[in-house]
N, CA, C and O atoms as a Maestro MAE file, in Angstrom:
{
 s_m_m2io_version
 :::
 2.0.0
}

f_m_ct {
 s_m_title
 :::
 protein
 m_atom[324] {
  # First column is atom index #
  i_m_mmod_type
  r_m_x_coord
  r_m_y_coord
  r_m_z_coord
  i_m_residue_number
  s_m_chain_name
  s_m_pdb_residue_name
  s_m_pdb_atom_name
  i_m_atomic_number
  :::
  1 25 0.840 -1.187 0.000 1 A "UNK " " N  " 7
  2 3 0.000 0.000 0.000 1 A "UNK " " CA " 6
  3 2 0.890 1.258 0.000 1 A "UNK " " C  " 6
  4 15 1.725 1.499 0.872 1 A "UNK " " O  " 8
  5 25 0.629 2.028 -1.060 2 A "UNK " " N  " 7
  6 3 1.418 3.407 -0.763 2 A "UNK " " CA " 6
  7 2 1.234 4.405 -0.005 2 A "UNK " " C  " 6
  8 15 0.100 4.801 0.266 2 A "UNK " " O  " 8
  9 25 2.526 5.068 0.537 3 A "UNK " " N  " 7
  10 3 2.251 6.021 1.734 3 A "UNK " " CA " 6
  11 2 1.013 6.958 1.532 3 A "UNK " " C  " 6
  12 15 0.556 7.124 0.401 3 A "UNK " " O  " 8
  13 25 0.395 7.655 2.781 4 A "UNK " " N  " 7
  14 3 -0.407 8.580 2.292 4 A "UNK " " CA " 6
  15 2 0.117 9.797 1.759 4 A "UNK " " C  " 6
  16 15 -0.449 10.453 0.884 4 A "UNK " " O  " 8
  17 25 1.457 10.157 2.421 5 A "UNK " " N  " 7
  18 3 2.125 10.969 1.886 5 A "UNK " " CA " 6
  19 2 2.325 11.419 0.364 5 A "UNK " " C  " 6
  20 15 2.244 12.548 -0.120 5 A "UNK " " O  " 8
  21 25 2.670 9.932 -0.370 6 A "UNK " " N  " 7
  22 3 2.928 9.625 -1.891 6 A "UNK " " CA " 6
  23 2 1.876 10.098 -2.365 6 A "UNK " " C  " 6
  24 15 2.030 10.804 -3.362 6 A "UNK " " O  " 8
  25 25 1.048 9.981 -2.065 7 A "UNK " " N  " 7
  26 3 -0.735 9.530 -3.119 7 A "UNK " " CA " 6
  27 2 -1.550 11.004 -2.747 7 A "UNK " " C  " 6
  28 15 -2.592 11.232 -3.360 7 A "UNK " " O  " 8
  29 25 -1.119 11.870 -1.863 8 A "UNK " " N  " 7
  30 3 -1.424 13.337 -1.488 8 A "UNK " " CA " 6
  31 2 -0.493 14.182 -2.707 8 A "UNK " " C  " 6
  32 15 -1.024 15.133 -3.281 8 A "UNK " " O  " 8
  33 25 0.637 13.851 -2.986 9 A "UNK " " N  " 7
  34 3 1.956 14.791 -4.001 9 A "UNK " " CA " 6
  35 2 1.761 14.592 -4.712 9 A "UNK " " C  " 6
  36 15 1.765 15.470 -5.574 9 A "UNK " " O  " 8
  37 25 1.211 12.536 -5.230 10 A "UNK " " N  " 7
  38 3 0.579 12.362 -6.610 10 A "UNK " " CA " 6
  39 2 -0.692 13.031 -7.579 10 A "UNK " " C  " 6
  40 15 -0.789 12.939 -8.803 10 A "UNK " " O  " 8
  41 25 -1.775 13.841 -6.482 11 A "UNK " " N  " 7
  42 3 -2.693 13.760 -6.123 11 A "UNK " " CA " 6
  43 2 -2.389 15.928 -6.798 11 A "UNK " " C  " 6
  44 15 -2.807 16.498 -7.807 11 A "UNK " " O  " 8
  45 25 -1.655 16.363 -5.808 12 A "UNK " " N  " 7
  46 3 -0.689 17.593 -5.906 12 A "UNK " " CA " 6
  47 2 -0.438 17.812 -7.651 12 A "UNK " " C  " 6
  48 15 -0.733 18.733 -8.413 12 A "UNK " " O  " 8
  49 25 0.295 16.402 -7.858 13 A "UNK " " N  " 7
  50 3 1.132 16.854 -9.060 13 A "UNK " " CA " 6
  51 2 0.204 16.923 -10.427 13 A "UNK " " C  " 6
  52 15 0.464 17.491 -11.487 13 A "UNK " " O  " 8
  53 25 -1.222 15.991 -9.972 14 A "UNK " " N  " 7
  54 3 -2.016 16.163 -10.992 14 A "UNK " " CA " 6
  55 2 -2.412 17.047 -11.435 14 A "UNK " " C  " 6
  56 15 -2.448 17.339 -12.631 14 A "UNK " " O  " 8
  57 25 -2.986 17.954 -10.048 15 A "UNK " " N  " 7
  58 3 -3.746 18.829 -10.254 15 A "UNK " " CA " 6
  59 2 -3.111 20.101 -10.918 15 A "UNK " " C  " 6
  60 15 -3.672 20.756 -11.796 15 A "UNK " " O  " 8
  61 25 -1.807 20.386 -10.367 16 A "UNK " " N  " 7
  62 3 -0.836 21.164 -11.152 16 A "UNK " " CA " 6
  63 2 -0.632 21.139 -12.570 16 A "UNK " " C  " 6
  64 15 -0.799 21.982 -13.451 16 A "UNK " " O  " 8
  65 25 -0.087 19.537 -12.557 17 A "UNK " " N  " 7
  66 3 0.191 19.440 -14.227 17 A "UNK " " CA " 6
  67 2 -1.382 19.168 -15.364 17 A "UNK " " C  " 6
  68 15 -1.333 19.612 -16.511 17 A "UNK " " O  " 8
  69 25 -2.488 18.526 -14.938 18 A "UNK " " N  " 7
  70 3 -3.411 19.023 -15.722 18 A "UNK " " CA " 6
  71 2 -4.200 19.852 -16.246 18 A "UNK " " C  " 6
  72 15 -4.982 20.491 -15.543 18 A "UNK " " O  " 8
  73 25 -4.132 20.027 -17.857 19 A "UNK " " N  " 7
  74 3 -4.679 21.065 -18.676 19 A "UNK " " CA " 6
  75 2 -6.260 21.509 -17.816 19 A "UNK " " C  " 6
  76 15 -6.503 22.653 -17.431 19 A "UNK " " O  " 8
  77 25 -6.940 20.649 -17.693 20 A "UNK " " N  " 7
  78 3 -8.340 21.303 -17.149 20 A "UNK " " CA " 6
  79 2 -7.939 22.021 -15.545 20 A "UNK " " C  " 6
  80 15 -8.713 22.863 -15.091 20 A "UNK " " O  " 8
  81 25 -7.254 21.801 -15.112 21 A "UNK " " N  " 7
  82 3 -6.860 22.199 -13.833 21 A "UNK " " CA " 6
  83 2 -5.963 23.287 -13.584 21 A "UNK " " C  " 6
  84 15 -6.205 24.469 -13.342 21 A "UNK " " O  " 8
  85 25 -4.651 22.531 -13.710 22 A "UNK " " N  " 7
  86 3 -3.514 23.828 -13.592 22 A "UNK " " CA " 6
  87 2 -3.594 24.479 -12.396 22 A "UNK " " C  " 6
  88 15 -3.350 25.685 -12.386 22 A "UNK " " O  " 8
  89 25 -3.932 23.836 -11.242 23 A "UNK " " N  " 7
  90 3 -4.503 24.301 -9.831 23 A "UNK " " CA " 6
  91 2 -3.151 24.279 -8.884 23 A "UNK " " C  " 6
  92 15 -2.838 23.098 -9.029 23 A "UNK " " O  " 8
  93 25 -2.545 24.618 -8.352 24 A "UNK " " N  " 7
  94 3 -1.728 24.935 -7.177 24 A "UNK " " CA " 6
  95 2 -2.004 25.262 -5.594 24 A "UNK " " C  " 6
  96 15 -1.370 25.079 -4.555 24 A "UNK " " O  " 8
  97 25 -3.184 25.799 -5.913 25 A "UNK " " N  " 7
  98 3 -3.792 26.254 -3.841 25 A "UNK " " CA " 6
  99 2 -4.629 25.233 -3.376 25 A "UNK " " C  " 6
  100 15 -5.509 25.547 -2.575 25 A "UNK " " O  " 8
  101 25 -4.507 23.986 -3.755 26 A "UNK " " N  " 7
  102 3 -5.796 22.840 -3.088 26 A "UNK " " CA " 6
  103 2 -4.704 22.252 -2.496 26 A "UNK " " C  " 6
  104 15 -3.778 21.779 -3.156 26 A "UNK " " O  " 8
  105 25 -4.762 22.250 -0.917 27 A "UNK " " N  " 7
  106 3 -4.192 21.328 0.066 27 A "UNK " " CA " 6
  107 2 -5.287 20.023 -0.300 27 A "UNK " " C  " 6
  108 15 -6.493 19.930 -0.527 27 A "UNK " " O  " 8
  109 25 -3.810 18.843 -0.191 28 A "UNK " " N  " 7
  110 3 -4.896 17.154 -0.569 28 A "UNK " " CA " 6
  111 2 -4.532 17.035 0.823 28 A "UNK " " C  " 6
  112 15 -3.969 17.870 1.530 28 A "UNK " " O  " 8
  113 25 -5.071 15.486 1.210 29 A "UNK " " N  " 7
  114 3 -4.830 14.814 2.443 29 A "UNK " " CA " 6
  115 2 -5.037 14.040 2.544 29 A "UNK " " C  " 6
  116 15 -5.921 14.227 1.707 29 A "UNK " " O  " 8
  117 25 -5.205 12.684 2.889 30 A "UNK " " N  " 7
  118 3 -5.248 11.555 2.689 30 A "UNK " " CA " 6
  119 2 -4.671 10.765 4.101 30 A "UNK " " C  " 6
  120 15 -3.594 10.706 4.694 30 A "UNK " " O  " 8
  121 25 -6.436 10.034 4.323 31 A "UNK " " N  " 7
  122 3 -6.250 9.669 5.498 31 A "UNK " " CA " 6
  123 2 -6.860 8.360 5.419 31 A "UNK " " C  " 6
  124 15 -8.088 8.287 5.465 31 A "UNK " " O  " 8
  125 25 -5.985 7.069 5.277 32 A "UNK " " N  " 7
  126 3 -6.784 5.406 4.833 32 A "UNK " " CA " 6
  127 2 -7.503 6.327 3.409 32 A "UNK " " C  " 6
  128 15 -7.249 7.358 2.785 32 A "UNK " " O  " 8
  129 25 -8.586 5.160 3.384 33 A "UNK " " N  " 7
  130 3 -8.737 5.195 1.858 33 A "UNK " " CA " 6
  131 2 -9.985 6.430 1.484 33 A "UNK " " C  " 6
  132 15 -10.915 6.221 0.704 33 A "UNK " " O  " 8
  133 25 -9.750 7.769 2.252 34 A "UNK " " N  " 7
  134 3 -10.223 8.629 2.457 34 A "UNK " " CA " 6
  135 2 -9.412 10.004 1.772 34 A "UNK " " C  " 6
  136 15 -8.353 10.377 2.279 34 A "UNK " " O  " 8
  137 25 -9.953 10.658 0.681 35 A "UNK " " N  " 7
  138 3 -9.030 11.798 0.195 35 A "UNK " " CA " 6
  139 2 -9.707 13.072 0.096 35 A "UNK " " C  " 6
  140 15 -10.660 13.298 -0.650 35 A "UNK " " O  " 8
  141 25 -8.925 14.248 1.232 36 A "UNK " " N  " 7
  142 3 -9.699 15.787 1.384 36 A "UNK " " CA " 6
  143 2 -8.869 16.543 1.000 36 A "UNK " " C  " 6
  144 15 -7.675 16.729 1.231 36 A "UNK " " O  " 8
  145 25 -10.386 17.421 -0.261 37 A "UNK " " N  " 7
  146 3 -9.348 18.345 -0.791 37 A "UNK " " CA " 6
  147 2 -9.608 19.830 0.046 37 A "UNK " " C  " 6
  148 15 -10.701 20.038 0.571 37 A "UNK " " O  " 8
  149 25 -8.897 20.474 0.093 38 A "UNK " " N  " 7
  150 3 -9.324 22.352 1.169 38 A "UNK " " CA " 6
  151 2 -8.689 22.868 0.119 38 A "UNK " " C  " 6
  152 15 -7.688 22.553 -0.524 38 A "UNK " " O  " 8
  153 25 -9.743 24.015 0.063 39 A "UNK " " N  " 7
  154 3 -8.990 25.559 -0.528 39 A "UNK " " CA " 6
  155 2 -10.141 26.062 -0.964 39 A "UNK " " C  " 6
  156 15 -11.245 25.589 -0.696 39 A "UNK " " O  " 8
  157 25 -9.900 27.169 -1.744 40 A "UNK " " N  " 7
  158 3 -10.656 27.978 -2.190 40 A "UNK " " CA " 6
  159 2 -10.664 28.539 -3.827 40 A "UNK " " C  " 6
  160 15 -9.667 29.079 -4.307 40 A "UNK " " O  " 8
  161 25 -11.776 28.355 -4.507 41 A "UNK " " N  " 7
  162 3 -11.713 28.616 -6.212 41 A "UNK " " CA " 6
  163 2 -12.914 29.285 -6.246 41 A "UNK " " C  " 6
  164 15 -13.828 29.452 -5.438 41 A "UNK " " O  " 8
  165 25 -12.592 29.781 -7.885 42 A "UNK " " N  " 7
  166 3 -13.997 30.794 -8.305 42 A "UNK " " CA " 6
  167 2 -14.615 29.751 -9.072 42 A "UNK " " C  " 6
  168 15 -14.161 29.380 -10.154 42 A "UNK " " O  " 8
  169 25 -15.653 29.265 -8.530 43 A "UNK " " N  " 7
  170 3 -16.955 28.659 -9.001 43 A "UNK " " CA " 6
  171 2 -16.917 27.368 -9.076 43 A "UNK " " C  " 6
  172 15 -15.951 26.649 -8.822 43 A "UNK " " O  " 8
  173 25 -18.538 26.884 -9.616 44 A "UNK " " N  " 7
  174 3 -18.644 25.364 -8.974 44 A "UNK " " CA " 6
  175 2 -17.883 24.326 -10.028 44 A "UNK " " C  " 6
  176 15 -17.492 23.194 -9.745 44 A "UNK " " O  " 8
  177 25 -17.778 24.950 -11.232 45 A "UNK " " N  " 7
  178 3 -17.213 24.195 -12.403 45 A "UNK " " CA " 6
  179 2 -15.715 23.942 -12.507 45 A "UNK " " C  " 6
  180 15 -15.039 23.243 -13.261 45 A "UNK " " O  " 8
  181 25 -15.439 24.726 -11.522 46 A "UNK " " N  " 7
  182 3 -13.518 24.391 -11.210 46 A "UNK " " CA " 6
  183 2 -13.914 23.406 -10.169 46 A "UNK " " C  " 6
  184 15 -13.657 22.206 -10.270 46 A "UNK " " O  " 8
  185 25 -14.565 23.958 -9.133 47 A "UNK " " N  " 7
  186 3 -14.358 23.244 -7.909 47 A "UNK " " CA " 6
  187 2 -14.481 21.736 -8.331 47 A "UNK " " C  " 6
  188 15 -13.650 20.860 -8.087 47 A "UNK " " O  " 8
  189 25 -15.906 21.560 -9.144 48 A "UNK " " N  " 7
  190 3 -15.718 20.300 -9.406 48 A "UNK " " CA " 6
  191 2 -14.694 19.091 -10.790 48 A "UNK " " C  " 6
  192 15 -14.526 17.872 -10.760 48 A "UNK " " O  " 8
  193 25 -14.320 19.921 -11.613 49 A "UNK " " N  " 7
  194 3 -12.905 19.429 -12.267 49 A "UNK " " CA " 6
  195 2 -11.986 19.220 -11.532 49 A "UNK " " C  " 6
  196 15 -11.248 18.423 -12.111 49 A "UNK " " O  " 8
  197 25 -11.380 19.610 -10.064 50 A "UNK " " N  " 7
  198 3 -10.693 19.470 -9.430 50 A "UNK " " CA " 6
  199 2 -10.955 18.077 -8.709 50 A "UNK " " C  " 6
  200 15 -10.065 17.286 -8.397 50 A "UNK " " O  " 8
  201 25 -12.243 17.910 -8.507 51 A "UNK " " N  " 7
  202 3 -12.343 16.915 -7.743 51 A "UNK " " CA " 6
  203 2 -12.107 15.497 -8.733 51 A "UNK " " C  " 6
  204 15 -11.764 14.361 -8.405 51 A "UNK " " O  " 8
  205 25 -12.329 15.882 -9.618 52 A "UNK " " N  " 7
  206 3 -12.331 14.772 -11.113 52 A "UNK " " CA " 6
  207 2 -10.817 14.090 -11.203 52 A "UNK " " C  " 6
  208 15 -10.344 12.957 -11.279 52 A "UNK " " O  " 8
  209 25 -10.391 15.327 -11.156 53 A "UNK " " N  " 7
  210 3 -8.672 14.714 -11.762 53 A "UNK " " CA " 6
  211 2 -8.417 14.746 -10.665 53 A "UNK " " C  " 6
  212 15 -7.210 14.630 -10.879 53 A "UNK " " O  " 8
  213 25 -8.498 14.834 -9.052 54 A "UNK " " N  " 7
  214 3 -7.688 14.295 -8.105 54 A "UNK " " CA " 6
  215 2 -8.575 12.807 -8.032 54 A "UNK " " C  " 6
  216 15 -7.861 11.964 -7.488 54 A "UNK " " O  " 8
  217 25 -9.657 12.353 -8.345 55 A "UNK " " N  " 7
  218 3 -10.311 11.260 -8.444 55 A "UNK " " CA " 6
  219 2 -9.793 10.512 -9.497 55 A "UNK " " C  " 6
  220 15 -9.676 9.333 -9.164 55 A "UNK " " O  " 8
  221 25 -9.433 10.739 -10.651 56 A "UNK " " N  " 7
  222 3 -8.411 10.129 -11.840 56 A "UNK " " CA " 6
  223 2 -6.819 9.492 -11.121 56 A "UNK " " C  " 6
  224 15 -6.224 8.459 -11.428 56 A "UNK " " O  " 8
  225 25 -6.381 10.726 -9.903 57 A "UNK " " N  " 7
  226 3 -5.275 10.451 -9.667 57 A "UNK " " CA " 6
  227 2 -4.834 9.804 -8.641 57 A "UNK " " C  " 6
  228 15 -3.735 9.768 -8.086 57 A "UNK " " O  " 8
  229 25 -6.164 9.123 -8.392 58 A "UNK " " N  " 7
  230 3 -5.835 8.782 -6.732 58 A "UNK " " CA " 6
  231 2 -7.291 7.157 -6.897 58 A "UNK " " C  " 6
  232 15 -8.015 6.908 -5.933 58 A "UNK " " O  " 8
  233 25 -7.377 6.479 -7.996 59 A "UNK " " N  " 7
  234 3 -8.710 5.809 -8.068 59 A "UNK " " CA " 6
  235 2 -8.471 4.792 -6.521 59 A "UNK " " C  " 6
  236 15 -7.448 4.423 -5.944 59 A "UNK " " O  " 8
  237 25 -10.238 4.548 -6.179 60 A "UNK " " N  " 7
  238 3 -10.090 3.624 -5.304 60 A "UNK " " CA " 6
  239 2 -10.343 4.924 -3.886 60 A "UNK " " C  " 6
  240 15 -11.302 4.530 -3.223 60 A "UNK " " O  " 8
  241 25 -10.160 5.355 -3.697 61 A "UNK " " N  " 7
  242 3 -10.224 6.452 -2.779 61 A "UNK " " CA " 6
  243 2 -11.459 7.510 -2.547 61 A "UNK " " C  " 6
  244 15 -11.811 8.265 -3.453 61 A "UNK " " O  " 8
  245 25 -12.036 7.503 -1.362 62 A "UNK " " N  " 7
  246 3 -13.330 8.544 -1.639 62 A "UNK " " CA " 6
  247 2 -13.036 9.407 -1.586 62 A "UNK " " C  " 6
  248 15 -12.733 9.751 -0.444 62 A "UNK " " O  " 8
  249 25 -12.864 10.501 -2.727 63 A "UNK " " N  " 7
  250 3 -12.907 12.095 -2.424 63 A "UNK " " CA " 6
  251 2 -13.980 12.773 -1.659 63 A "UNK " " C  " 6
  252 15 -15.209 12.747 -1.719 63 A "UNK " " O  " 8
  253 25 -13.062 13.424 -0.880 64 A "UNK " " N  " 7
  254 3 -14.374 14.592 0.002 64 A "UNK " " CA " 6
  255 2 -13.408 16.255 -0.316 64 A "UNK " " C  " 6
  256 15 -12.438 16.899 0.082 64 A "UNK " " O  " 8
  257 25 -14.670 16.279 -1.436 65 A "UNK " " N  " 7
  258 3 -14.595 18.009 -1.965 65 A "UNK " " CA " 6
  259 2 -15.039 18.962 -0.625 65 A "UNK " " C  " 6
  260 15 -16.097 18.862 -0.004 65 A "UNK " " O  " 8
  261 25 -14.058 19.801 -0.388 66 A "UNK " " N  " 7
  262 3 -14.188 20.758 0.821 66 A "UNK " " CA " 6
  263 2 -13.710 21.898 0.216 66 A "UNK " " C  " 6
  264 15 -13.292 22.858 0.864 66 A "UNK " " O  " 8
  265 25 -13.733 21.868 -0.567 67 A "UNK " " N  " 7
  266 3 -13.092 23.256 -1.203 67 A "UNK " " CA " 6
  267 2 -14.513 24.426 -1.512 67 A "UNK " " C  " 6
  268 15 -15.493 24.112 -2.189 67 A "UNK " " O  " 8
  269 25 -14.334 25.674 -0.894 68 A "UNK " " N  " 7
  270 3 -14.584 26.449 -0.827 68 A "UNK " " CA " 6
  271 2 -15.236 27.143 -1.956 68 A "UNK " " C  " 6
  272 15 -14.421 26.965 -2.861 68 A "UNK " " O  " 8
  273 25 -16.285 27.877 -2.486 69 A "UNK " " N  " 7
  274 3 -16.256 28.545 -3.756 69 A "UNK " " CA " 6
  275 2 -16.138 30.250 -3.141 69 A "UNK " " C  " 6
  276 15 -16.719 30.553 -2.098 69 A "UNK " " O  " 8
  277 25 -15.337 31.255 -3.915 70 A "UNK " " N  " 7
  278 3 -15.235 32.314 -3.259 70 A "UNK " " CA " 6
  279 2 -16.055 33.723 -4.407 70 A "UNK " " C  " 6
  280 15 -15.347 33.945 -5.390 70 A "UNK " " O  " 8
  281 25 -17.022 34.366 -4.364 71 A "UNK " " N  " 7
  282 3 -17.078 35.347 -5.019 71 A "UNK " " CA " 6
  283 2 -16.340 36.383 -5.481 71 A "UNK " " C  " 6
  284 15 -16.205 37.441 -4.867 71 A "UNK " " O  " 8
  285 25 -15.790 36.102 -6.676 72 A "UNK " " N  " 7
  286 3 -14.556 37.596 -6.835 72 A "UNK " " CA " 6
  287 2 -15.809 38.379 -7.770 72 A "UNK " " C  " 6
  288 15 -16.555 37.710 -8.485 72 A "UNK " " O  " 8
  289 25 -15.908 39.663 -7.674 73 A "UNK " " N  " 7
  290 3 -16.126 40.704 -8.129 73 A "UNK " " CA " 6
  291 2 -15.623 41.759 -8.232 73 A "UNK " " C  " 6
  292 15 -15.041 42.330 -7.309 73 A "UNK " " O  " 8
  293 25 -15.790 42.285 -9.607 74 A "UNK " " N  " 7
  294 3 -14.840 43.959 -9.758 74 A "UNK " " CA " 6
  295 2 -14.911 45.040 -8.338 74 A "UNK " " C  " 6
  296 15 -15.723 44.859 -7.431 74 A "UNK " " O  " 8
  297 25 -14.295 45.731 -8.348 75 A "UNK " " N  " 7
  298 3 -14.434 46.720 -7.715 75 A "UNK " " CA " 6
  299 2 -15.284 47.630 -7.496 75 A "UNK " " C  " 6
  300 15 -15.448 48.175 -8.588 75 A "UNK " " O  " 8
  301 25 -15.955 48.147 -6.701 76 A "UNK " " N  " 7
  302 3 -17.404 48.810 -6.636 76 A "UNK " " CA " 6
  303 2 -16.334 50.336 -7.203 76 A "UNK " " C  " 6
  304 15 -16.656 50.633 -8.354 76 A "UNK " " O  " 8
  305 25 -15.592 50.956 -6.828 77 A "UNK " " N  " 7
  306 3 -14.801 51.661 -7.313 77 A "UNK " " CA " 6
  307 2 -13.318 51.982 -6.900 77 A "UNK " " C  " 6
  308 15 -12.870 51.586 -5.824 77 A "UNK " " O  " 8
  309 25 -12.356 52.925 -8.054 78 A "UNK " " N  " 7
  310 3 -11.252 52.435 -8.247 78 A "UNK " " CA " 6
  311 2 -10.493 52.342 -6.662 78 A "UNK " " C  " 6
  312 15 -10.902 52.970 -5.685 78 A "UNK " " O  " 8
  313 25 -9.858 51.845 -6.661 79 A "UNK " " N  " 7
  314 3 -8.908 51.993 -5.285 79 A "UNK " " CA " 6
  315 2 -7.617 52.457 -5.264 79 A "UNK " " C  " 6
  316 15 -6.753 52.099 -6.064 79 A "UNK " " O  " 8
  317 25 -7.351 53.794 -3.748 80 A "UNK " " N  " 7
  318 3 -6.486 54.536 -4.280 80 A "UNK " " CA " 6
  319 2 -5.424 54.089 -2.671 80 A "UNK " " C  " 6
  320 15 -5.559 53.816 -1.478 80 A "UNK " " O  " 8
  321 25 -4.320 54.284 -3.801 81 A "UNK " " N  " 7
  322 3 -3.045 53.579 -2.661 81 A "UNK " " CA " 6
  323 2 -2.330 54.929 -1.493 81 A "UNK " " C  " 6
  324 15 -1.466 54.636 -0.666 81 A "UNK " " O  " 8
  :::
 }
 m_bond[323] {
  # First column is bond index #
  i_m_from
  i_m_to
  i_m_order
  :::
  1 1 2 1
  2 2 3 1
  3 3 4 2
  4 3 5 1
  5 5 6 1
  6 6 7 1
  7 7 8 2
  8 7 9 1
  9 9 10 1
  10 10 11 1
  11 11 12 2
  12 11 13 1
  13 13 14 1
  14 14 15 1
  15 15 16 2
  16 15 17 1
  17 17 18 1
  18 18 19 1
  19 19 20 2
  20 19 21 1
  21 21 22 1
  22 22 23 1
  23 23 24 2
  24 23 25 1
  25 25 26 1
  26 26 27 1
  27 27 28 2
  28 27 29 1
  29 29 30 1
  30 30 31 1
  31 31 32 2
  32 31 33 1
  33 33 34 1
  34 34 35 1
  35 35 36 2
  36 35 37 1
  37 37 38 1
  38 38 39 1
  39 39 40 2
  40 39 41 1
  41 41 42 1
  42 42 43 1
  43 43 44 2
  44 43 45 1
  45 45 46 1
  46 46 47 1
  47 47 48 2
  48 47 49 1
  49 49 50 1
  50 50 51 1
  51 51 52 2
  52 51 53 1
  53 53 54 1
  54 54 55 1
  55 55 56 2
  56 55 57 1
  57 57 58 1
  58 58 59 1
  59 59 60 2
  60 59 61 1
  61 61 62 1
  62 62 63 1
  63 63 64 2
  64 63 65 1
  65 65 66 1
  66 66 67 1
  67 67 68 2
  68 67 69 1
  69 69 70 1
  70 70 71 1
  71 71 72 2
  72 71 73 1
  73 73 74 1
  74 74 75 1
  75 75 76 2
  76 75 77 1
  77 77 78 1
  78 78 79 1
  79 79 80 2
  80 79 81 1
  81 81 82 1
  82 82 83 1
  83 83 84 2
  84 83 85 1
  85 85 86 1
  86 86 87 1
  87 87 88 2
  88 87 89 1
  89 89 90 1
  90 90 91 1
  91 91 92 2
  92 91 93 1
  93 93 94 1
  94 94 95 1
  95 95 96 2
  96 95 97 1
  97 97 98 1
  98 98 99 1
  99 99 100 2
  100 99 101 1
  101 101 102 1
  102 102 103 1
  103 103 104 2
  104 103 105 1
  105 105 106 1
  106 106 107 1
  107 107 108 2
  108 107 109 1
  109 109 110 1
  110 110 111 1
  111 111 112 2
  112 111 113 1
  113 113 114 1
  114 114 115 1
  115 115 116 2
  116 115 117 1
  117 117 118 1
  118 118 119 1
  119 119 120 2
  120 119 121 1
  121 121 122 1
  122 122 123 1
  123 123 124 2
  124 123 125 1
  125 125 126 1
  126 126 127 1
  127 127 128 2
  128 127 129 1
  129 129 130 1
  130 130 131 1
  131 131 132 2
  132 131 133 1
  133 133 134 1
  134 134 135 1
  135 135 136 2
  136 135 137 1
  137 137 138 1
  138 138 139 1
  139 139 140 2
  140 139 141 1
  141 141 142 1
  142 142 143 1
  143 143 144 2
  144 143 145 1
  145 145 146 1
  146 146 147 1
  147 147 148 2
  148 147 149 1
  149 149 150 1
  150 150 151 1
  151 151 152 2
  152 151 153 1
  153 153 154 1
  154 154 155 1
  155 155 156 2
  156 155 157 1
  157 157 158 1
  158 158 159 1
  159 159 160 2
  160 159 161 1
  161 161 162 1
  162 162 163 1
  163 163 164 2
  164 163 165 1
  165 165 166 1
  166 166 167 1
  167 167 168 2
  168 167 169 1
  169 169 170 1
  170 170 171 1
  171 171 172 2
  172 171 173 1
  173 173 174 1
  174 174 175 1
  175 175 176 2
  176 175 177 1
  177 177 178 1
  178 178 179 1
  179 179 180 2
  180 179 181 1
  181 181 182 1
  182 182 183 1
  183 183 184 2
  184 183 185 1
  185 185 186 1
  186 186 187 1
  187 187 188 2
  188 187 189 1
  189 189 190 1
  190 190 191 1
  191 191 192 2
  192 191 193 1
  193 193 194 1
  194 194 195 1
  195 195 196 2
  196 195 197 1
  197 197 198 1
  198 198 199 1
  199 199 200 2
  200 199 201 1
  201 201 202 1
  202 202 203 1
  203 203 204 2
  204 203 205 1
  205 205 206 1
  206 206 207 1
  207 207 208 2
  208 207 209 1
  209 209 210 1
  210 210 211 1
  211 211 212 2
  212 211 213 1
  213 213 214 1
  214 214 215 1
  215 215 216 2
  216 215 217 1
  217 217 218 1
  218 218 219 1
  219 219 220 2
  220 219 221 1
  221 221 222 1
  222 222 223 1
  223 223 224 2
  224 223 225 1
  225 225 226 1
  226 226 227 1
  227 227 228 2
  228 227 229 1
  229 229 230 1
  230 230 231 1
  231 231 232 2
  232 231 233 1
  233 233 234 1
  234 234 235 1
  235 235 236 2
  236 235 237 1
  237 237 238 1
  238 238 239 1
  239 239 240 2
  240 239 241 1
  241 241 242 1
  242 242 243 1
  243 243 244 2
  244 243 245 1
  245 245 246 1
  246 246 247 1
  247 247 248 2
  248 247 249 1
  249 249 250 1
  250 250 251 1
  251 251 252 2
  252 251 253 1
  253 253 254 1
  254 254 255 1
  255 255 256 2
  256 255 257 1
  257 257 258 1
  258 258 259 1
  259 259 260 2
  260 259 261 1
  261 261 262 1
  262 262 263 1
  263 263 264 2
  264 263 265 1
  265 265 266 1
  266 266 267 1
  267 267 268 2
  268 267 269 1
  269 269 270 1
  270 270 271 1
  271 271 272 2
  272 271 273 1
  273 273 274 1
  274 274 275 1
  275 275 276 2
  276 275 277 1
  277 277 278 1
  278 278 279 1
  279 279 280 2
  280 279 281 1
  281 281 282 1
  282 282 283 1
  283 283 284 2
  284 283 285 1
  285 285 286 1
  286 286 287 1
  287 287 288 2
  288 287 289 1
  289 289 290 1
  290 290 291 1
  291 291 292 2
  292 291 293 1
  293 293 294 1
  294 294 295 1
  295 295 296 2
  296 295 297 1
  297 297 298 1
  298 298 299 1
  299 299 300 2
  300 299 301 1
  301 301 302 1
  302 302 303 1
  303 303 304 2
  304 303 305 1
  305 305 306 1
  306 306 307 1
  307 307 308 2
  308 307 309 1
  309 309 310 1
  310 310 311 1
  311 311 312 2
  312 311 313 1
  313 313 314 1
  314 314 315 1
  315 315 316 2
  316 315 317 1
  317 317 318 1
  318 318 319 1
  319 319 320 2
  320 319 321 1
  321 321 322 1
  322 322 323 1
  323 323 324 2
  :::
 }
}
């Protein structure tokens, strides 16, 4: 059985190196055959591609999506430094 350690970086490296993803701020974790992702993205259609390809990269494992969706919106007006 591989470390949980391994299968969290594997898990890491997917999400980084895949085209639909390209994600860097999702802490994985992996605890027995249990895999949590945390962080925070704009909207439900990332959030859930993320969960896809860490589910591609990790099969056999239940993902639990915890990731956050965050509202970004423009600026109500300009902001001065």
């Amino acid at each position: 059985m591989e470390a949980p350690q391994y299968v969290a970086a594997r898990v890491q490296r997917a999400l980084a190196e895949d085209e639909r993803t390209t994600e860097l701020g999702i802490r994985v974790d992996v605890r027995g055959d249990q895999l949590y992702l945390r962080g925070q993205v704009v909207g439900t259609e990332r959030r859930e591609l993320i969960a896809e390809v860490a589910g591609e990269a990790a099969p056999g494992l239940d993902v639990h999506n915890e990731i956050d969706i965050v509202d970004v919106r423009d600026p109500v007006r300009e902001e001065r430094l």
